[in-house]
One Martini backbone bead per residue (centre of mass of N, CA, C, O) as a GRO file, in nm:
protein
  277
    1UNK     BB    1  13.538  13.014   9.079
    2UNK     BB    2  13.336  12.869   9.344
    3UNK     BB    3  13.285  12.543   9.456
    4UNK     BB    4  12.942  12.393   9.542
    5UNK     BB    5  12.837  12.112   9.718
    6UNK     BB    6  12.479  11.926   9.709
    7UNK     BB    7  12.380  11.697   9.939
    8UNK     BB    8  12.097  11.487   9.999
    9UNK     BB    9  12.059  11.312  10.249
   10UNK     BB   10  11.846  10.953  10.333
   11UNK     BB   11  11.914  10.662  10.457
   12UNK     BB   12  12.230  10.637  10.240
   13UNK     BB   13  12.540  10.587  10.337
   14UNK     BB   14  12.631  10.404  10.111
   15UNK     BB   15  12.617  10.627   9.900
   16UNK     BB   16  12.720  10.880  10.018
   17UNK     BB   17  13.022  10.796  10.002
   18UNK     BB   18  13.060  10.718   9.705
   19UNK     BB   19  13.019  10.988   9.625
   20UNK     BB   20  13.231  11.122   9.779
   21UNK     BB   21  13.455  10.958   9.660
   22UNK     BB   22  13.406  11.081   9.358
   23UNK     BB   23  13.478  11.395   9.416
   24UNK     BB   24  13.794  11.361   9.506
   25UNK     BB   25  13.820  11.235   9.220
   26UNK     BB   26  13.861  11.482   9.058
   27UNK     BB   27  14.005  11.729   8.807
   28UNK     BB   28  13.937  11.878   9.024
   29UNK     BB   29  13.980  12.088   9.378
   30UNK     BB   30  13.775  12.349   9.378
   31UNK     BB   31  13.583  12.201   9.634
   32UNK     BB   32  13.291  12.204   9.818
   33UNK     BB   33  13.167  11.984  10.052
   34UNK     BB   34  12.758  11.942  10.108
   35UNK     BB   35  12.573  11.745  10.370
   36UNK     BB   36  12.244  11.678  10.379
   37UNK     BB   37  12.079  11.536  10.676
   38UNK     BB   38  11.788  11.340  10.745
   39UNK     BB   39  11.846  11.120  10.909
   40UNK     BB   40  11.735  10.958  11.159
   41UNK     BB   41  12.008  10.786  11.222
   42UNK     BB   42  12.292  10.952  11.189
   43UNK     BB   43  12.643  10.913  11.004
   44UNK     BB   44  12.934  11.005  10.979
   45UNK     BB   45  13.065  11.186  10.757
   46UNK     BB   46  13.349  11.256  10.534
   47UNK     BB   47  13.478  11.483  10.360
   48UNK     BB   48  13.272  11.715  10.491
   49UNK     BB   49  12.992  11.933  10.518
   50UNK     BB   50  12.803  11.812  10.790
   51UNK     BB   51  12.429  11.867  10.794
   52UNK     BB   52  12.201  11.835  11.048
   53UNK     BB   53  11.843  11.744  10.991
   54UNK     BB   54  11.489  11.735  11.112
   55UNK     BB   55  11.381  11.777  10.820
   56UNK     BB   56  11.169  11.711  10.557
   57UNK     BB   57  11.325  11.739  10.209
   58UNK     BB   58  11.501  11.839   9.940
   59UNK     BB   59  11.454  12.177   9.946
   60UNK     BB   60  11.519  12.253  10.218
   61UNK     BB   61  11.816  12.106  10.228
   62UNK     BB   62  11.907  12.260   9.938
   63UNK     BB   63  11.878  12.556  10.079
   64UNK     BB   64  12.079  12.495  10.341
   65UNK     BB   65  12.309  12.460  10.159
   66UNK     BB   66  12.332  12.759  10.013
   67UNK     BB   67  12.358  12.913  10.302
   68UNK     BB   68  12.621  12.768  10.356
   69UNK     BB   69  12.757  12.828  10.089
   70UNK     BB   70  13.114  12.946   9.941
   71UNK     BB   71  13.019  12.962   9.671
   72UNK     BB   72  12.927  13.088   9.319
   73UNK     BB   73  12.857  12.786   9.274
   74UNK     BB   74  12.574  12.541   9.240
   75UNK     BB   75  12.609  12.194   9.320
   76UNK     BB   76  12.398  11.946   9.267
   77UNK     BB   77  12.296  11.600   9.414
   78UNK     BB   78  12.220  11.273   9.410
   79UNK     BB   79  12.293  11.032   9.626
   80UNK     BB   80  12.203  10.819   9.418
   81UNK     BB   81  12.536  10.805   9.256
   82UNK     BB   82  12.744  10.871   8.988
   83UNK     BB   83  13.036  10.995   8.906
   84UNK     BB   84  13.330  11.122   8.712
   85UNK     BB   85  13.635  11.311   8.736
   86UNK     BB   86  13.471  11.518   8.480
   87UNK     BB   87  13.177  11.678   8.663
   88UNK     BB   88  13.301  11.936   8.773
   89UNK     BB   89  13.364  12.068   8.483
   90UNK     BB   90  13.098  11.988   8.343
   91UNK     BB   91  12.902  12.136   8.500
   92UNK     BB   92  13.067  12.460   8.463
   93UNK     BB   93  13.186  12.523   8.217
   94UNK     BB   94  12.921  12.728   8.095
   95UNK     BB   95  12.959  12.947   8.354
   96UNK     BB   96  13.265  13.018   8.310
   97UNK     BB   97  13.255  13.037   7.971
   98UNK     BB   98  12.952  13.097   7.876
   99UNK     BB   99  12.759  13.245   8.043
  100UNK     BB  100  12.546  13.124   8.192
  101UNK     BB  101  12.351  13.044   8.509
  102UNK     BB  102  12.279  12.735   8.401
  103UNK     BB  103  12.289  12.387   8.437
  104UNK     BB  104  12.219  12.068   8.272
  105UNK     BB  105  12.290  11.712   8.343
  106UNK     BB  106  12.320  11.382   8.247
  107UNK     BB  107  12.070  11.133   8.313
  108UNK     BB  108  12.159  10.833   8.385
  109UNK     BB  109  12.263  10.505   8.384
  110UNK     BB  110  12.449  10.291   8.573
  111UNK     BB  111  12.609  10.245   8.259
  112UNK     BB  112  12.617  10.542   8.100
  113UNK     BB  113  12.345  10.550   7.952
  114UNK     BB  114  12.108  10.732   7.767
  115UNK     BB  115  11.784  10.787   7.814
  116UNK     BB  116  11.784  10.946   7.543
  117UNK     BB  117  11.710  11.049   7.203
  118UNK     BB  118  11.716  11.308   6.929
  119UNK     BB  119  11.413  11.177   6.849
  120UNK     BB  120  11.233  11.238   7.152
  121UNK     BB  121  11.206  11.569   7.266
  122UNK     BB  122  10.923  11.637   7.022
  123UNK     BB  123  10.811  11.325   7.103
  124UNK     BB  124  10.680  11.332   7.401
  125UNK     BB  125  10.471  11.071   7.555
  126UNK     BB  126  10.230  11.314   7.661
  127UNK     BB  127   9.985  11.504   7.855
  128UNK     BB  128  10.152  11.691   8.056
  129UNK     BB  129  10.303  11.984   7.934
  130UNK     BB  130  10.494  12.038   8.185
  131UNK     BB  131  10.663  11.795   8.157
  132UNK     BB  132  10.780  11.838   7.894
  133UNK     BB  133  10.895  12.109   7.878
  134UNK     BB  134  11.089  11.985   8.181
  135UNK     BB  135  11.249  11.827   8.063
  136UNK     BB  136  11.542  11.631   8.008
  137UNK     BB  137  11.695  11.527   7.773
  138UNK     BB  138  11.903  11.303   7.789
  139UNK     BB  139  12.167  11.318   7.578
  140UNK     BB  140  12.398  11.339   7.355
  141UNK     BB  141  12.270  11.672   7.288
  142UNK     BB  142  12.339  11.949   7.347
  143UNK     BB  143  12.172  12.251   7.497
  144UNK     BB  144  11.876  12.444   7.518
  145UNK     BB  145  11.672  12.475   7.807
  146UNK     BB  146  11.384  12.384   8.046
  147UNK     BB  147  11.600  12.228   8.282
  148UNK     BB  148  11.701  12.141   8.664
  149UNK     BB  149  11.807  11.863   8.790
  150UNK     BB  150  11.786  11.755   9.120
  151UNK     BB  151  12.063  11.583   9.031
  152UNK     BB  152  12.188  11.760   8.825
  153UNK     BB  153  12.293  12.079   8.859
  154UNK     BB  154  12.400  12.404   8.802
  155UNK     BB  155  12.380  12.775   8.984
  156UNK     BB  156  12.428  13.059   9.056
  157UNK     BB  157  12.399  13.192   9.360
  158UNK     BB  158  12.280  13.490   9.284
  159UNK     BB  159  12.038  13.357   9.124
  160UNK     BB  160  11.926  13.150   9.346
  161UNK     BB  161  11.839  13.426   9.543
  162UNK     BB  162  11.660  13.568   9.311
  163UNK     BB  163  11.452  13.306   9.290
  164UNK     BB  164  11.489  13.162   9.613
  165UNK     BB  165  11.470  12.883   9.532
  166UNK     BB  166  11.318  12.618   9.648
  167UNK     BB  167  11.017  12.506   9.717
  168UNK     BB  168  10.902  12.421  10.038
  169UNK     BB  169  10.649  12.286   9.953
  170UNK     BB  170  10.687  12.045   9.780
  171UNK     BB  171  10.735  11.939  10.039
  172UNK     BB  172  10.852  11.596  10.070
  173UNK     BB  173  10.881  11.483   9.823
  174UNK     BB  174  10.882  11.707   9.593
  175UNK     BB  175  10.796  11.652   9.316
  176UNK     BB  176  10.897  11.911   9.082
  177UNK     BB  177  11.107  12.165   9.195
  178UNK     BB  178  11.291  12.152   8.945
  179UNK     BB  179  11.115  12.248   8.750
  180UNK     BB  180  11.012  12.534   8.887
  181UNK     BB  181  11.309  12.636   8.875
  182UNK     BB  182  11.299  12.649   8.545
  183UNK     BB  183  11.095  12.824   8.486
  184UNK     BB  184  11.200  13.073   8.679
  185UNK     BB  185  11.445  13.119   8.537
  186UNK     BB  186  11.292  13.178   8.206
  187UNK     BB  187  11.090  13.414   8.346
  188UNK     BB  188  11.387  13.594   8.401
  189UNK     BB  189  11.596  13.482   8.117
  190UNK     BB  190  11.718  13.252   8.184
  191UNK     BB  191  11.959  13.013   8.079
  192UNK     BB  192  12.027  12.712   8.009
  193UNK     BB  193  12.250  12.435   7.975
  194UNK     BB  194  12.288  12.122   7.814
  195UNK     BB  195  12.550  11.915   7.934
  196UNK     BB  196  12.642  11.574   7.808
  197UNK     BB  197  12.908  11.595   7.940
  198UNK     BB  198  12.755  11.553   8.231
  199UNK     BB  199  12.769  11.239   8.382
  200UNK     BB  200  12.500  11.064   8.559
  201UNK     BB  201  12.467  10.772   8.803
  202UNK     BB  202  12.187  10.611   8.838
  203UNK     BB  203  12.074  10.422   9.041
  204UNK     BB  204  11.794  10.414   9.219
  205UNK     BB  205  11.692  10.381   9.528
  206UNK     BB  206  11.451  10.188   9.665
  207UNK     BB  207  11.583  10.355   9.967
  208UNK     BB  208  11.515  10.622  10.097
  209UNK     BB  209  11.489  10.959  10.117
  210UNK     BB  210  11.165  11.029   9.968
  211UNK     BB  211  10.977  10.692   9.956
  212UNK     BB  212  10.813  10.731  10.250
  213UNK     BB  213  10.663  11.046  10.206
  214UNK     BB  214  10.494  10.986   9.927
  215UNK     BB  215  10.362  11.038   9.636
  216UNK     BB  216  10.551  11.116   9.316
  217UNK     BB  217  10.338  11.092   9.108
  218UNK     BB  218  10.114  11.246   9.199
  219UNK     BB  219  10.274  11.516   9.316
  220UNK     BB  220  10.371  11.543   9.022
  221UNK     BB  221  10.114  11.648   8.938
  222UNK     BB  222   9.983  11.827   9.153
  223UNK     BB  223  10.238  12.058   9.071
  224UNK     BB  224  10.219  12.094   8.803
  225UNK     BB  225   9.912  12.244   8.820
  226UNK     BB  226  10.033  12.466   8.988
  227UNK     BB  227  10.194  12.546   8.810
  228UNK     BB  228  10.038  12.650   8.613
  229UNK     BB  229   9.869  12.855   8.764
  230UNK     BB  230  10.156  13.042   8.810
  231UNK     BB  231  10.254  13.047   8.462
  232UNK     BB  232   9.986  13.063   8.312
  233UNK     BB  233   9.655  12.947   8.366
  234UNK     BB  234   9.373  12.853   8.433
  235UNK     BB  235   9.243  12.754   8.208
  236UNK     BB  236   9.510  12.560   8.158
  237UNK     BB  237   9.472  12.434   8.443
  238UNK     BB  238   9.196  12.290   8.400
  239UNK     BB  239   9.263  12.124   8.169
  240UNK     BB  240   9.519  11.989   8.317
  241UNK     BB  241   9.307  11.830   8.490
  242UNK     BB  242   9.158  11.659   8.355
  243UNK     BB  243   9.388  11.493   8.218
  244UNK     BB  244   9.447  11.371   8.472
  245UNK     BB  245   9.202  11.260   8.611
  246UNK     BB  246   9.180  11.126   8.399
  247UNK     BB  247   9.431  10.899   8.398
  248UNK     BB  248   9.316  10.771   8.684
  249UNK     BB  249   9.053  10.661   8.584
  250UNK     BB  250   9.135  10.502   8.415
  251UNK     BB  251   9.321  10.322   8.571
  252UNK     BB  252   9.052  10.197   8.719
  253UNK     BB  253   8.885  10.063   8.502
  254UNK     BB  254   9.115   9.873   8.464
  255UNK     BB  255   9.131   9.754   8.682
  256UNK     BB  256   8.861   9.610   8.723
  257UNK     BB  257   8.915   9.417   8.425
  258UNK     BB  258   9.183   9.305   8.587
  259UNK     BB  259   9.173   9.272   8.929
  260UNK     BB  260   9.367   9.517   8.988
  261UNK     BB  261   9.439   9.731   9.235
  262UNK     BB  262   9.131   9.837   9.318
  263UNK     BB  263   9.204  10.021   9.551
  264UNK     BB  264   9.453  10.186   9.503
  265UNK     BB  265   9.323  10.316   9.245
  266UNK     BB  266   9.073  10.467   9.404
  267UNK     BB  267   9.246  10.618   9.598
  268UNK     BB  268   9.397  10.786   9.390
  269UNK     BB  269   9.130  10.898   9.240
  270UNK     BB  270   9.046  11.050   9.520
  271UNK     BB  271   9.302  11.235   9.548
  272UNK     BB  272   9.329  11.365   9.317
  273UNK     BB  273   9.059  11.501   9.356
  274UNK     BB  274   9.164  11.622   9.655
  275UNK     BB  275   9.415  11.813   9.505
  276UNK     BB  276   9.269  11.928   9.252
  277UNK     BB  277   9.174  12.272   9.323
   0.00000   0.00000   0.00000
């Protein structure tokens, strides 16, 4: 099978660089690179499928990857990481050797070390029960799972085209979308794998990116709740309602009593409370 390999960046020259040269040093080398580029002020790259976009948001980007791309398999990675040399034999090795449909890959800190251990998978301490059911084992054993990390993850690409690919509503922050095609994924039948042997090391670039098109954990909140109304019920979706906003509320009577950003934290549970609807 060929692959392809989609990376979005933005403002981020130094980082996409570094990892298009890990790419380079890969222990297999049938695969090709498309970098879509948001980038402000655009900087050529060498050394890949250089596709400048004026359009904001990760979703976009790597539909536009996607639709360009001349593999069987499609692997996602964001800018802001570093690979090992084999990181893409083992993102792919599940999808050609145990017919998988999509794999996700083990998001590590800088460091290589696993950010979850194995026993804190289904004691993950969270109100919010699509972040659970969605989130990414990242420990060190593989299974398998309901989760799609677009940043670390690989998936048939004409499995990709039949489940629609990312859905560009949730641009331009993105903030929740590769749960939603986690979802969509599994309520098509398809199972993922994570392959903990497949590590990602996220650097976490303070600047570029999406960091500067609205609050990420807000609209991650709010595309959450609009998964329930998509995929379970309105009912449960009104629940997961109340206990998001509770949850803003309660962080703002806390800045009250201890007089720390008063007016963000105001602004923050005004907003969620006009979005959340």
């Amino acid at each position: 099978m060929n692959i392809s390999v989609i990376i979005p960046t933005r403002n981020r020259i130094h980082y996409i660089n570094q990892l298009v040269e890990d790419l380079l040093h890969q222990d297999i080398s049938d695969f090709e690179i498309l970098v879509v580029d948001q980038s402000e002020n655009p900087i050529e790259i060498k050394n890949c499928k250089h596709i400048v976009l004026d359009s904001t948001g990760p979703c976009v980007s790597r539909n536009i990857g996607a639709k360009e791309a001349q593999g069987d398999i499609l692997v996602f990675l964001d800018d802001d990481a570093r690979i090992e040399p084999n990181f893409i034999r083992e993102i792919t090795h599940p999808i050609i050797h145990d017919k998988f449909a999509a794999v996700a890959g083990a998001n590590c800190d800088i460091n290589g070390n696993y950010l979850s251990n194995n026993n804190d998978y289904f004691n993950y301490k969270v109100d919010n029960f699509i972040k659970a059911l969605t989130r990414n084992p990242n420990s060190n054993t593989s299974r398998i799972c309901i989760s799609f990390p677009g940043c670390c993850s690989a998936i048939l690409k004409n499995v990709f085209d039949e489940i629609g690919g990312f859905d560009e509503q949730f641009d331009p922050t993105g903030a929740g979308e590769d749960r939603d095609l986690a979802l969509r994924l599994f309520n098509k039948g398809y199972m993922t794998w994570y392959n903990a042997n497949a590590k990602l090391y996220h650097i976490g670039a303070t600047t570029g990116g999406s960091r500067d098109v609205g609050s990420r954990t807000l609209m991650l909140d709010v595309h959450t709740y609009l998964m329930c109304k998509k995929y379970f019920s309105i009912e449960l979706a009104n629940t997961l309602r109340k206990t998001i906003l509770e949850s803003y509320r309660r962080s703002f009577f806390k800045s009250l009593i201890t007089l720390n950003l008063i007016r963000t934290k105001f602004k923050l549970y005004c907003k969620a409370k006009s979005l959340l609807k």
